[in-house]
N, C-alpha and C positions, 0 to 999 in steps of 0.2 A: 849681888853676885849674879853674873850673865851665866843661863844655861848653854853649851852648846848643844844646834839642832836637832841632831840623833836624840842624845840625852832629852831633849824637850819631848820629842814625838813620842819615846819609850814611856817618859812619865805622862803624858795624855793619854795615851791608850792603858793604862794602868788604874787611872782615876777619873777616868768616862764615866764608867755606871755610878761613881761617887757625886760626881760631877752632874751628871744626869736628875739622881735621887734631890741635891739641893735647889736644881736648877726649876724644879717643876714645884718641890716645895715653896721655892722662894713666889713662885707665880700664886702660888696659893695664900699668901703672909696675909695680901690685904685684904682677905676674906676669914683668916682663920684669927688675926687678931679681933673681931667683933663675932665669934664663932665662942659655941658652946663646946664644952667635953667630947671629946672623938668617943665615937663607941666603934663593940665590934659585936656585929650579931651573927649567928644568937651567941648569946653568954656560956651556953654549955653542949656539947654536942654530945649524940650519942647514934654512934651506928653497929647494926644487928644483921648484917649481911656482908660475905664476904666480897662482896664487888658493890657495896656501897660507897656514896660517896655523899661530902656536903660542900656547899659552898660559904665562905666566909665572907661578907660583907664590912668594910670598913667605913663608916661616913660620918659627917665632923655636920651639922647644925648650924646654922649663919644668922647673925639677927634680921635680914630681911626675909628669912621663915625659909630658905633655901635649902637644900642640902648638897652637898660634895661629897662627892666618890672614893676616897682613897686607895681603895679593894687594889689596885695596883702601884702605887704609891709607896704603900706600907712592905714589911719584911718579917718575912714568916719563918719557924723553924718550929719543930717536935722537940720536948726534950725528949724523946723516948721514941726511937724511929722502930723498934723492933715492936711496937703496940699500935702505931697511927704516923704517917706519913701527911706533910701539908707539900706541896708542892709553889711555885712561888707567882702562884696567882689567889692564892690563898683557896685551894680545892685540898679538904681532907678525907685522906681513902684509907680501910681501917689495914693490918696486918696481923695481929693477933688477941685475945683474948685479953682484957686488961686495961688500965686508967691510966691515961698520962694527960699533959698540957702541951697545947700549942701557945708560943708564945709569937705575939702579933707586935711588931714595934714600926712606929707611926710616928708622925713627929709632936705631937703629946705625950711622946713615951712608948710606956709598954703595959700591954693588957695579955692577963692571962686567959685563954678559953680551956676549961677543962673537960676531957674529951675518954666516954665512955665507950667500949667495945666489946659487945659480946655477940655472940654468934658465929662466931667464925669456924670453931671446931667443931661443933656442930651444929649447922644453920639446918634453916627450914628448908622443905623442899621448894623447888619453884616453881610459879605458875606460869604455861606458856602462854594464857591472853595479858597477862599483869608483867609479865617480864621478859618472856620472847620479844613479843608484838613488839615491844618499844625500839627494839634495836635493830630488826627491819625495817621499820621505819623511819630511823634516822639513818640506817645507812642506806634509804633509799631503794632499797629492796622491792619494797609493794607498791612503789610507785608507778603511774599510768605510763613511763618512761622504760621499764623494765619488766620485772615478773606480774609487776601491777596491772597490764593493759590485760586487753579483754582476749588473747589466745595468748598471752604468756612468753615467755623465750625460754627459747630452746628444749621446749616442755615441760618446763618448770612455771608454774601458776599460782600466783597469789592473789587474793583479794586483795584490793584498792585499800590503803591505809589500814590494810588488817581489820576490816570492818565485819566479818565471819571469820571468827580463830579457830572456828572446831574444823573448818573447811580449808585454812591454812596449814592446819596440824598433820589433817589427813595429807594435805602435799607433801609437807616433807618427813612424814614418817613411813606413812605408807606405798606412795605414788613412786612409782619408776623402781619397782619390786627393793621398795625399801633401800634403796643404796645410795642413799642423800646423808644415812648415818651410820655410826656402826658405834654400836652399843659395845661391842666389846674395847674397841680401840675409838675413843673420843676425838683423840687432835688427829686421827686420820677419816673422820668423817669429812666425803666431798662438801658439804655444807662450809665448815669450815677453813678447808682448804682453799677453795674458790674465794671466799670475803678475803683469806688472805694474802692470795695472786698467788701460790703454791702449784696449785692447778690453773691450766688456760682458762681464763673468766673474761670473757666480754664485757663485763661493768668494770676491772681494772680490780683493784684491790678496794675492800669497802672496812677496813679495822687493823690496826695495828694490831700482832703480833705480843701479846703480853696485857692487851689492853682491858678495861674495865669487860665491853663489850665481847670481847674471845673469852675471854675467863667463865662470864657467865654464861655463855652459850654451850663454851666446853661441859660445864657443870652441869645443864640441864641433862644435855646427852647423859651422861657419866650415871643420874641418876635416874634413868631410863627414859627419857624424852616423853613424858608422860604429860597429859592435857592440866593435871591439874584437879584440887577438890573444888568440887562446885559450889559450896561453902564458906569457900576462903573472900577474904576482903575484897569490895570491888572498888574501881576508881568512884569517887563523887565526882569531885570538881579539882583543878588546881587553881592555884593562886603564883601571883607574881610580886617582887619588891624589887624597886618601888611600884608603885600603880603609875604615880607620874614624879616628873621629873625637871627642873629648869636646868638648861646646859649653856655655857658659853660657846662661841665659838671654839671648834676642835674639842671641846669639851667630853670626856666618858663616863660612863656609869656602866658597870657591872651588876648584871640581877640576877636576879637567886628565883627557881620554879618550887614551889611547895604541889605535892601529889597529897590531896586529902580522901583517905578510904571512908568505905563505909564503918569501920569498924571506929572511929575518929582517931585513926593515928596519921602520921602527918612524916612524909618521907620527903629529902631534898632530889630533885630531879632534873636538875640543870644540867648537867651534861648530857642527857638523855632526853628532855624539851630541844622542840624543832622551833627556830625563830627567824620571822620575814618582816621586812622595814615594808611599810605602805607609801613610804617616800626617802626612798635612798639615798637621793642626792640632797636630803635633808638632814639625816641620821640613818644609817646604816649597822646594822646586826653582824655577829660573826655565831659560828656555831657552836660557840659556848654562853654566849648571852651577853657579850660585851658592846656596849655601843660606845659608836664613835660618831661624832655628831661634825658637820661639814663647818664650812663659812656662812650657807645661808640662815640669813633668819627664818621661821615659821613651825611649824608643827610635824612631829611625825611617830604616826602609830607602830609599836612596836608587838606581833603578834607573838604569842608563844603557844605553841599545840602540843600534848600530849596525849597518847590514846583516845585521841576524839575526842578532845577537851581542851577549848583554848580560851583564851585570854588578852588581855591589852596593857600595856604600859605607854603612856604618854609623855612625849620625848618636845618639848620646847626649848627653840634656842630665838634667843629676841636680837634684837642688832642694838651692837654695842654705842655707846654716845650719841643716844638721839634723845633730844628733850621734846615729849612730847605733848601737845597744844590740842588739849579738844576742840573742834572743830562744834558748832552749834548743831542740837539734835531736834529732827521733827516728829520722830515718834520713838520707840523702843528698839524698833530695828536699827537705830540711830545710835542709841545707848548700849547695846551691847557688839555692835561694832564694832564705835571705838575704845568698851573695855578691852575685846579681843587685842587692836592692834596695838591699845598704849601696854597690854602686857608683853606682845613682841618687839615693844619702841621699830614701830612702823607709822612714816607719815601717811594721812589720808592724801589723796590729789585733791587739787581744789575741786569747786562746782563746776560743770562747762556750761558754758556759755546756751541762749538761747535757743538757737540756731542748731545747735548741736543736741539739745532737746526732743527739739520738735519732732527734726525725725525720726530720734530713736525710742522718741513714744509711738508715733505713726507707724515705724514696722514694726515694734513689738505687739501692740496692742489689734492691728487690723492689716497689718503686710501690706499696707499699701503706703506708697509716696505723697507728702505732703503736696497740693497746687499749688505753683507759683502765687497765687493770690492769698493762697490760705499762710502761705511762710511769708508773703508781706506785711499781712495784717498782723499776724501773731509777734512780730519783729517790733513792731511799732507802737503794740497795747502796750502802754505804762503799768498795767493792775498789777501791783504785788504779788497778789494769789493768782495768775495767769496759767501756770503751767498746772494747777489742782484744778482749773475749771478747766483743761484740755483735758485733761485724762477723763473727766467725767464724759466729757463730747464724746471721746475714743470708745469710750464704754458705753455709750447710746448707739452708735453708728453699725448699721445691716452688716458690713464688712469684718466687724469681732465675730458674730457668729459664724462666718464662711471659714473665716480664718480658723476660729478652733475646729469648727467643723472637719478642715483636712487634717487636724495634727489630732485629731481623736481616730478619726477614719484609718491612719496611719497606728495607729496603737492598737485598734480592733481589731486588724487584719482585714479591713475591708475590700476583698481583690473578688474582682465581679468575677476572675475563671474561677474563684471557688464556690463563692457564695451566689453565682448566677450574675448576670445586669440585671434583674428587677429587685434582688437581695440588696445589692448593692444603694439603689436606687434607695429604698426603702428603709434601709439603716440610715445612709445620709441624711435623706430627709427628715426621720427622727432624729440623731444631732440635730442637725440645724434648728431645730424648734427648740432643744431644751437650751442653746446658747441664747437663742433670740428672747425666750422664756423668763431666760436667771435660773434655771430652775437649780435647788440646792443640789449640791454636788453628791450628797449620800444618797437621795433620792432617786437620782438621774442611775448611781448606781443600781439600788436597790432592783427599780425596773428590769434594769440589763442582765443583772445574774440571775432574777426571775424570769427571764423571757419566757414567752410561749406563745402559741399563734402561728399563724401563715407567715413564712418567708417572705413572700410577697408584699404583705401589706404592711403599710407607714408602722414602723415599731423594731425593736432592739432582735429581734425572732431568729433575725440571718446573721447575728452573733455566732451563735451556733452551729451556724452551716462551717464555718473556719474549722470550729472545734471538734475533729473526728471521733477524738475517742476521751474517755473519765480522765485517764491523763493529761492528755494535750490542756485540757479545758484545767485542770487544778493547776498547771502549770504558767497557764497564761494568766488565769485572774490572779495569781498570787503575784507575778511580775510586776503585772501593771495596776494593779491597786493596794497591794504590801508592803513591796519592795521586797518581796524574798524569791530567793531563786534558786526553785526545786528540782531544775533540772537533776544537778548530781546525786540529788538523794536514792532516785528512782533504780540507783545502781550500786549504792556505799554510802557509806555517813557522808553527810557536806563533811568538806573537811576543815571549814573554816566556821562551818556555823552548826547549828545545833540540833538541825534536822537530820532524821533518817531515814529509811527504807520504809517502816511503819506509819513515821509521819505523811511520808508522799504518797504511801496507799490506804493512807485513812481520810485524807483530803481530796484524793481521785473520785474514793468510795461517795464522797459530798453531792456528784456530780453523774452517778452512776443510772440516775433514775432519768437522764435525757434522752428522750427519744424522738426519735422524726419518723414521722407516720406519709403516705402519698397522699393526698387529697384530692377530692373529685377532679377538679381542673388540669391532674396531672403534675401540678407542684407538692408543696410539701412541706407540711407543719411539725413545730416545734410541742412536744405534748410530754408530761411529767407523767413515768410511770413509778410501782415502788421501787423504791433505791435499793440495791442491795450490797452488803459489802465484797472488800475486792480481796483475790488470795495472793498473801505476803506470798513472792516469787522463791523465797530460800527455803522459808520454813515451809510452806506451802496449807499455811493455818490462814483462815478469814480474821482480816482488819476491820474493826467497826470504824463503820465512817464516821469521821470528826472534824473539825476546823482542826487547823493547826495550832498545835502546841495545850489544845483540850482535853483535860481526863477523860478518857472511855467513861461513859454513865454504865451503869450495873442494867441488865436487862433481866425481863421478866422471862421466865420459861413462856415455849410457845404453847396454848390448850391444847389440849387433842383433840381433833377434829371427834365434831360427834358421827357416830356411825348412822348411818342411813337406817329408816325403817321400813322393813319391807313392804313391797307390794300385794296385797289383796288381788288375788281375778279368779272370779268363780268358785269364792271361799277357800280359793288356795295361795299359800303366803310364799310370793315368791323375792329371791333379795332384788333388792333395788337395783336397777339399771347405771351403770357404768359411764362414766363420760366419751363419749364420741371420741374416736381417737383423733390426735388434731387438735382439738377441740383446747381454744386457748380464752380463761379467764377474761374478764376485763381488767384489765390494770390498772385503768385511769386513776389517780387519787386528787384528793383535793390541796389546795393548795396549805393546808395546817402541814400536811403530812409530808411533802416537798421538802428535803434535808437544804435543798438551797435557800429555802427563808431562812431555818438556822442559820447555815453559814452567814448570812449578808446580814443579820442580828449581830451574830460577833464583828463581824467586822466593824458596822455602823456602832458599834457601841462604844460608849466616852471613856471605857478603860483601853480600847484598844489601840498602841502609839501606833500601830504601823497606818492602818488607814490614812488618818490624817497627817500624819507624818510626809509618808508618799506622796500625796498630793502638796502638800507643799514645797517638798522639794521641789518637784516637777513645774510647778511653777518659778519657782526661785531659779531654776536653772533656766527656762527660758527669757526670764528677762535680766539675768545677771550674766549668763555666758556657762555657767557653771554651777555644778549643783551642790551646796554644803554637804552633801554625799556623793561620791562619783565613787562609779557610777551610778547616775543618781537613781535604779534602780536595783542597789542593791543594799538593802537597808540591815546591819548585822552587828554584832559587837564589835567582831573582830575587822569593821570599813567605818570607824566611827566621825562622826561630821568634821570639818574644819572650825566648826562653831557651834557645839553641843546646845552651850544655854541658848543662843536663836534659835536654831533648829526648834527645841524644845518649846518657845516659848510662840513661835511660826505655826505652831502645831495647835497650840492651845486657842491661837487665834484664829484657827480656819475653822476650830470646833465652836469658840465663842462668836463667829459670824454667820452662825449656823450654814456652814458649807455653804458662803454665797463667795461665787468665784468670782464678782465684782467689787465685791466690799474688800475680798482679800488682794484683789489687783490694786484697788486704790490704795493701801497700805502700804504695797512695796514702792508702788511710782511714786510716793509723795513722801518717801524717805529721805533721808540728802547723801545717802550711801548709793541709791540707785542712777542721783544724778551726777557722780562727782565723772569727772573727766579721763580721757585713757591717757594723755601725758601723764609722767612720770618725775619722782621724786628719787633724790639720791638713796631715799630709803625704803621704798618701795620698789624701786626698777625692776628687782627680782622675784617681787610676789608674784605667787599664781594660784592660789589659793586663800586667802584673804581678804579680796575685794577693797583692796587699799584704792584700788582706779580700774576704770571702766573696763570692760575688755571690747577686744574686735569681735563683733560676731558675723560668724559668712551668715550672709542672706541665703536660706533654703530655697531650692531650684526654683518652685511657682513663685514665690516671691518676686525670685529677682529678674524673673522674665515679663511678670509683670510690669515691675517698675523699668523693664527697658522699655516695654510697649508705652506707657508712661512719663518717659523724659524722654522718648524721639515724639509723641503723642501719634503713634500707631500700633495700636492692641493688638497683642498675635491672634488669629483666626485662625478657631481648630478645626478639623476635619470632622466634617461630621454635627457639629456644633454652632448653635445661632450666633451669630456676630454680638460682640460687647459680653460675654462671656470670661471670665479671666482665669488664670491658669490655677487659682485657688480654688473656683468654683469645679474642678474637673473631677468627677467622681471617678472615672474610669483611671484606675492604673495602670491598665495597659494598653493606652495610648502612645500610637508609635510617637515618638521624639527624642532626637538627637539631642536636643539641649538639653532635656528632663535627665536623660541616661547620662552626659558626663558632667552634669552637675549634681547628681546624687539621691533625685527623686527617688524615693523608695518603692519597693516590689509590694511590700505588706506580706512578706514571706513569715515576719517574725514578729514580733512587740517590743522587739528591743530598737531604745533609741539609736542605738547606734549601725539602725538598718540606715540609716538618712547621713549621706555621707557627705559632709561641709567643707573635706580638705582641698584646699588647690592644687591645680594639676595644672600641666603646660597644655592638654587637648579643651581646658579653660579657656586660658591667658588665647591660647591661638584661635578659637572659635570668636571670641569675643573684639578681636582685633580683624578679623579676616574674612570671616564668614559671611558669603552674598546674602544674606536672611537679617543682618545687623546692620550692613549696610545697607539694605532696601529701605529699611525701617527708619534710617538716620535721612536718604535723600527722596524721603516722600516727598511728594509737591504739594500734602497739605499736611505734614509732620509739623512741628513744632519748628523745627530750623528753618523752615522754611518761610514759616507762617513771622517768624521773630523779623528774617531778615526783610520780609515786606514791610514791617512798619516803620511809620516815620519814625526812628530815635536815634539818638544820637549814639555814637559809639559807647561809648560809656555806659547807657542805660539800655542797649541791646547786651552789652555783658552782664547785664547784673539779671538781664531777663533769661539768660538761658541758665545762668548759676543758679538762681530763685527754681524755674523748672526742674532741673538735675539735682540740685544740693540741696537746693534749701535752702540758700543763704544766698549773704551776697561776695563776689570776688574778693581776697583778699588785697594788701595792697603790691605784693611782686606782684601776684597774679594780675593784677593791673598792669603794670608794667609789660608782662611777655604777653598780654593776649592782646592788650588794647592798640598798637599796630599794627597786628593783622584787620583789625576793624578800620581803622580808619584809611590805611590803605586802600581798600576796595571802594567803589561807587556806593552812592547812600540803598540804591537798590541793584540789582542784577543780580546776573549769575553769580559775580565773583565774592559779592556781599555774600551771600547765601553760600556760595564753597565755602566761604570762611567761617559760618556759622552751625554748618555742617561739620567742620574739623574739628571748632573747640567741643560741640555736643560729643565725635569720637574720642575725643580727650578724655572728656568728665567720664563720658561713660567707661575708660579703659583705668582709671584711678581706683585705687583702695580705699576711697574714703566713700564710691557707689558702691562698691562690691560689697563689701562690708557695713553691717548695724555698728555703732562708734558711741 
């Protein structure tokens, strides 16, 4: 029996969500028929506040150890809506006094949750930092966008994430002659009105009318807007379900915040937890906690924060139908690799070729371009183990030391207007010996936060000169040898990490005993005086200085000085003379007494993951493109690696090669991960985070100016500077140049890598194609083009001499084809030879495959 079409479309729109409910089931059959019993958690609820609420969780068990979602799949009802209300994401908020069941039905059936409610009719009072706080926060209220920022709007002032509640309280109880509430009439408090667009409000409406968040805002007022007993339970920590997670394509999970007090009772907090995806376009959050996971494959951190307490859930989604073929391993970084990507079913690329080797061990390791001679011979060696005995030559060679030399000098802050040109001078040339050296990477530390001494002379001293003040300096060595980044703390809790106000002025305090004294010559030494601690800015109480995240040591009372005995003159006892007014101690201490030996003891010491941690990242991202933390100086729960157990196990081996940053380079270069190829595989094409295949990396400015000077075979000459000099060796950064500036040399204003800017720009692309300075370089008359087209060869093998020069390598075979006409066209010598080998050098040099480490 045929429907007609009205009738058909009537009953589709009738049995959609029917239709719907089996259509997603059915998607699920062939996972739930080798799936264990659905559950639903927790098994029994019980809420004790009238604007609580919990989340229900449904998920079904897989025999490949997986779990499924259902939390929105399933169908929820109260039998008893006048005691607990479920709504149909499965959220139960209580109504009054009294025990009912929610009944959860799933396509296993039906499971009953039974569901306690007391407190309603008379609940406890509530606390503004444990119950306020949260819901300015998630309506955004305290944030640096709003009443959060540092003069507030519209006079109305919050602290950043609520990080001082008793200074919050005072805003809106007291501030603007108390008219933010009125205790007599609740839902006609402005506070209220405004979240709920009632009143003109500039942030729009920030709470629905009825909602969890009005009700208990109403309630606080109602029950005098009072701060709260100091007494009452405080946050510990919360927790998230699941921690991790494997997702299909478009695949969701629903998770649930657990708030654990100190008192150990345990609240659900989900609709009141704030959640950020670390990679959206992987898996993306909504603000109830629902993820929804894209098309691509890979990894992504799910953050959840509650009053200055967050957390991580781990959201993978792998690509569907790839069978995948390990690929042979040369050492460990090898083997958890391809753990990582056979759990995304992600193919590795192959190995690249030789050629494609050479020189991206050549700029990695010493920034400079392979010789023609040197990529002939290397092309040609048979040895098996060829490319392990290059990297060791790489690691011999004067040019590694320069090399780290400037990419340390750039993390120092080595900029001569601050630190002087003889600071300058003087720090460099310290790098440069401890590259040249080996010297262990803790050590080399150790030195440098100990500094002291003349600015002046060979040694780490003019470190210091950067660093103005106990801040600046706690801030910079925790960046660049941590990975923690204290800027925000200095002002509110990190909000993503687990430092605060105390911490940042108990680690300042670390730093507090540096002084810089003038010295006879008129310059100016570095000299430890005692440390003293720093005063927390809110409370206005002293912070013992501490390493970060160190318990306070308990201190001894100070003696009491002893009192002077008096003076005797002419048998009469007079008291003893007074210190000269002015008159200032010697300070000097020794070096036990120096709070920075502590410090750089914890640091260096083999429980502590950040140090070692840091540095290999920092490593790993400069020879891989990218750092298994990115930013890769920001090391924290809540920015966890793309590859925890390498990460980890990266760590363990820069401590078991006792900080030797040669041993640990050969590690990575003799990987088969660090040599596989940037071509792409149907199932990697989309990585950008798991190192499935190589990545492009732009050549940094001295680099690539160098290697221009290098494939025209005319070095740039600086001003001021002896000839044969290279733009690596140039201590001074502020050395006028147009190439330096829009390619992205750094100021050294900061320690963050991403003062060094790699992106391409068109005043690139056009400098490089145009510029009289490229082109002088390319039509020297004793360059390299020049020198190619004088010699006797034949067309053919003048192409492969200037390829070999510029690339590396030799011509492919189009590229035989379009170029080896213009060669044979011209005269074996002349002008017109040499135009033509003058174009194809502007060619090579205008390609992405110079610009670019490959």
């Amino acid at each position: 029996m045929r429907l007609a079409l009205p009738n058909l479309r009537s009953w589709l729109r009738m049995t959609a969500p029917a239709l719907a409910f089996f259509a997603v089931t059915a998607g699920l059959c062939q996972h739930l028929a080798a799936a264990e019993k659905i559950t639903v958690t927790p098994a029994t609820a019980e809420l004790d506040q009238p604007e609580a609420s919990l989340q229900l969780l449904v998920s079904q068990p897989t025999a490949d150890k997986r779990i499924i979602d259902l939390t929105r799949v399933a169908k929820y009802r109260s039998e008893d809506e006048k005691i607990a209300r479920v709504d149909e994401l499965g959220l139960i908020t209580p109504v009054t006094d009294g025990q009912t069941n929610v009944i959860v039905e799933h396509p296993d059936g039906t499971t009953k949750v039974p569901v306690t409610i007391k407190g309603i009719k008379d609940p406890t009072h509530l606390s503004f930092p444990r119950d306020i706080i949260p819901i300015l926060t998630k309506a955004t209220c305290n944030m640096g966008g709003c009443h959060g920022k540092a003069e507030g709007q519209n006079g109305f002032k919050l602290t950043v994430f609520g990080f001082d509640p008793k200074a919050d309280h005072d805003a809106i109880t007291k501030e603007g002659r108390g008219r933010r509430i009125s205790l007599a009439s609740p839902e006609h408090s402005l506070l209220l009105r405004k979240a709920l667009a009632n009143e003109p409000h500039g942030g729009g409406q920030r709470f629905e009318e009825g909602s969890i968040r009005h009700r208990r805002l109403a309630r606080w007022i109602s029950e005098g807007a009072t701060y709260g007993s100091e007494e009452a339970p405080t946050l510990v920590r919360i927790e998230v379900e699941p921690t991790e997670q494997v997702l299909h394509a478009k695949g969701t999970q629903q998770l649930r915040v657990w708030a654990i007090d100190s008192d150990g009772s345990r609240r659900c907090v989900t609709t009141e937890a704030e959640y950020e995806s670390n990679a959206g376009v992987i898996a993306g959050v909504d603000g109830r906690g629902f993820v929804q996971a894209s098309e691509l494959a890979g990894e992504a951190a799910i953050l959840a924060r509650y009053l200055g307490q967050v957390t991580v859930c781990r959201i993978t989604i792998p690509q569907p139908g790839v069978t995948f073929t390990r690929p042979p391993e040369n050492n460990f970084i090898d083997r958890l690799a391809w753990d990582k990507l056979q759990r995304l079913g992600i193919e590795p690329s192959e190995m690249c070729d030789d050629a494609t080797f050479l020189r991206r061990a050549f700029l990695d390791v010493i920034g400079v371009l392979p010789t023609a001679a040197e990529a002939k011979a290397f092309l040609a060696d048979p040895a098996p183990n060829k490319r392990s005995l290059l990297v060791d030559r790489l690691l011999d060679r004067p040019e590694y030391a320069d090399y780290w030399t400037m990419r340390f000098s750039d993390l120092l802050r080595v900029d001569q207007s601050k630190i002087t040109p003889q600071g300058a001078v003087a720090i460099t040339r310290w790098l440069q010996r401890q590259f040249v050296e080996n010297r262990p990477y803790d050590q080399f530390v150790r030195e440098l936060i100990t500094a002291k001494g003349n600015v002046k002379a060979e040694g780490p001293a003019a470190f210091y000169k950067a660093l103005d003040t106990p801040e600046i300096a706690a801030r910079n060595v925790s960046q660049v040898f941590l990975g923690i980044r204290l800027e925000c703390a200095q002002c509110h809790h990190h909000p993503s990490d687990r430092w605060g106000q105390e911490d940042y002025f108990a680690m300042a305090g670390m730093f507090s005993g540096v002084s810089r004294k003038k010295t006879p010559d008129g310059g100016e030494a570095i000299v430890p005086i005692v440390a003293k601690d720093l005063k927390h800015p809110r409370t206005n109480e002293f912070v013992q200085a501490r390493p970060l995240g160190v318990t306070p040591k308990p201190r001894k009372a100070p003696e009491p000085e002893p009192v002077p005995e008096p003076v005797v003159v002419k048998g009469k006892a007079r008291p003893a003379p007074k210190p000269k007014k002015g008159f200032v101690p010697d300070t000097a201490v020794n070096e036990a007494a120096d709070p920075r030996v502590e410090l750089v003891d914890w640091m260096t010491a083999p429980d502590n993951q950040y140090f070692s941690t840091m540095m290999a990242n920092r490593l790993w991202a400069h020879y891989f493109g990218r750092g298994l933390v990115e930013p890769i100086d920001d090391l924290r729960i809540t920015n966890p690696a793309s590859n925890e157990p390498l990460l980890l196990e990266l760590s363990k081996h820069l401590r078991d090669c006792k900080y030797d940053l040669k041993a640990f380079t050969r590690t990575l270069l003799n990987s088969r991960l660090y040599q596989l190829a940037t071509t792409t595989t149907p199932s990697n094409a989309t990585d950008e985070q798991n190192f499935s295949h190589a990545a492009h990396k732009a050549l940094p400015a001295e680099v690539l100016l160098d290697a221009i000077g290098q494939a025209t075979g005319t070095p740039e000459v600086f001003n001021g500077w002896p000839e044969g000099h290279r733009a690596v060796q140039i201590w001074d950064n502020k050395l006028p140049s147009y190439f330096f500036r829009i390619f992205g040399r750094p100021v050294r204003a900061t320690v963050c890598e991403c003062e060094r800017s790699n992106e391409p720009s068109i005043s690139q692309a056009l400098h490089l194609m145009n510029s009289p300075e490229i082109m002088t370089k390319i039509r020297n008359r004793s360059g390299n083009a020049a020198t190619v087209a004088k010699q006797p060869l034949s067309a053919a093998d003048t192409l492969d001499q200037l390829y070999l020069t510029v690339l590396a390598r030799y011509p492919k075979p189009g590229e035989k084809e379009q170029l080896l006409p213009i060669l044979v066209e011209s005269p074996d010598e002349g002008p017109a030879r040499r135009e033509a080998c003058e174009d194809i050098v502007w060619v090579l040099l205008n390609s992405k495959e110079f610009l670019f480490n490959h």
